[in-house]
N, C-alpha and C positions, 0 to 999 in steps of 0.2 A: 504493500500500500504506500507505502516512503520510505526514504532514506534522508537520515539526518548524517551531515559532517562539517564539524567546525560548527558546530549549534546551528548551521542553515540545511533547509530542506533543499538536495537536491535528483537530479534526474538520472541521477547515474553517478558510478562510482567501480574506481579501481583499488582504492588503497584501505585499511581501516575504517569501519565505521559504525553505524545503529543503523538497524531496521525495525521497521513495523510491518509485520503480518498479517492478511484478511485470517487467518487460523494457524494459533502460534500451539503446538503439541510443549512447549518446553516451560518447565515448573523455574518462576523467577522466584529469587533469593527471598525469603520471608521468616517470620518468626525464627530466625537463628537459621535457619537451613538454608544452605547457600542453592544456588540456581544449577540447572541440567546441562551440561554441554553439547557439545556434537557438532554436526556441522550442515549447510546448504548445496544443494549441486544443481546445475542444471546443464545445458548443453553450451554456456557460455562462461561458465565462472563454478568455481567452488570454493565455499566460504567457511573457515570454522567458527562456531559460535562459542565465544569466550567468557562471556555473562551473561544472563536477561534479568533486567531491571525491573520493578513496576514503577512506571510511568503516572504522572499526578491524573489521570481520568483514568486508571485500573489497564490499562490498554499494557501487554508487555514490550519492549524495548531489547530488542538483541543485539548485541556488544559481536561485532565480527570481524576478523581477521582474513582479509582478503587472500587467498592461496592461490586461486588463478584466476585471469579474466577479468570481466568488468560485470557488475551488478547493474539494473536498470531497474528503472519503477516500470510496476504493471507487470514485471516477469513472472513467471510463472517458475515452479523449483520447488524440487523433493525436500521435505526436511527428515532426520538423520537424529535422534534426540541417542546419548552415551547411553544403551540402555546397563551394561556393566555398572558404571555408574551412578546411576539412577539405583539401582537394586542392593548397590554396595550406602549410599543414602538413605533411603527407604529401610535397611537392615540397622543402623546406628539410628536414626531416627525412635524405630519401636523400642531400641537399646535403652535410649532416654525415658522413655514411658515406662517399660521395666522397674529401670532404676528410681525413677520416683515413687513409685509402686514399694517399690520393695526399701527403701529409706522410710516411709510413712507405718509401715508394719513393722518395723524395728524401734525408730525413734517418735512414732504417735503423728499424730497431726498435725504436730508443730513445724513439720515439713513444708513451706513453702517453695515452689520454682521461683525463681528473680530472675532466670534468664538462661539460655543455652545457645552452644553451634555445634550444629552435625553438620559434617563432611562426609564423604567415601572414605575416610584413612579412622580418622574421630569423633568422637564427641566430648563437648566440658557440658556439664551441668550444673549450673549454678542455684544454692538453692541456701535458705533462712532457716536458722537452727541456735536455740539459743542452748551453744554447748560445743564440744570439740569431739568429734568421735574416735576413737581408739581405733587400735590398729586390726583388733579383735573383732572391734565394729564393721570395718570397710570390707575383713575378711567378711565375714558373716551375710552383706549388702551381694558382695562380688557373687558369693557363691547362690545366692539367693537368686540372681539375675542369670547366673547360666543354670542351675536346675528348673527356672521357666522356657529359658531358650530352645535347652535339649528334649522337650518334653513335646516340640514342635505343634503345639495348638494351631489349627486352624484361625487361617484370618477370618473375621468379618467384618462387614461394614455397611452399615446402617446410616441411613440418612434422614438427619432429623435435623429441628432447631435446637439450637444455644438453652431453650429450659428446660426443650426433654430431653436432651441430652445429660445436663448439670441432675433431673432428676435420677437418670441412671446412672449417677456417679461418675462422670466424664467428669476432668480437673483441667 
């Protein structure tokens, strides 16, 4: 749909830059979780996509690296999301809902999150605890978090709002 470079919309482009998509497949950087990679192709350029942003009207914003060729507005091109990636994401992602899960069954309620980032490689979890936990502790948390792991429960996923969810204990 566009191409932005240098903060101006232009009609075409060979070197680095941002796109907008009529249908963007790639998950931009949110709540701690960084953005999907991969890359565009089509019969005149191929592009990696290095970031996708969200953009001040929800619309995502893709951070590209021009590899060959020249990008046009109005082209048409496959898009390529890292599914590796994505799935190595998605795996550290549930990691953190584990781990707070299982920090709240150990240390009570007084668990809150204040913040997290999951990568493909990572995760930190940041979380309010009015106390220091022992070594015995994190042991006890760690091991807690891989006996749910290995125990490979099926996913599901249920789409509700923000109060029915909060009422089936969603945090």
């Amino acid at each position: 749909l566009a191409i932005m470079k240098d903060n101006n919309f232009v009609d075409t482009c060979s070197e680095d830059c941002y796109i907008f998509l009529k249908e963007n497949p790639f998950y931009a950087e949110s709540g701690g979780q960084v953005s999907d990679s991969g890359y565009l192709k089509n019969d005149k350029c191929k592009l990696e996509v290095t970031n996708v942003i969200k953009a001040p009207n929800g619309q995502h914003l893709l951070e590209v690296k021009v590899l060959e060729g020249t990008i046009n507005k109005g082209d048409k091109i496959l898009t390529h999301v890292s599914k590796e990636k994505r799935l190595a994401i998605m795996k550290n992602h549930s990691a953190a809902h584990l781990l707070q899960k299982s920090l709240q069954e150990l240390l009570g309620d007084a668990v809150h999150q204040e913040g997290s980032y999951v990568n493909d490689n990572e995760l930190r979890f940041d979380f309010s605890y009015d106390g220091k936990l022992s070594f015995e502790e994190l042991r006890i948390v760690e091991r807690r978090v891989n006996e749910i792991i290995l125990k490979g429960i099926p996913e599901k996923t249920n789409i509700m709002n923000k109060e029915e969810a909060l009422k089936l204990g969603a945090m």
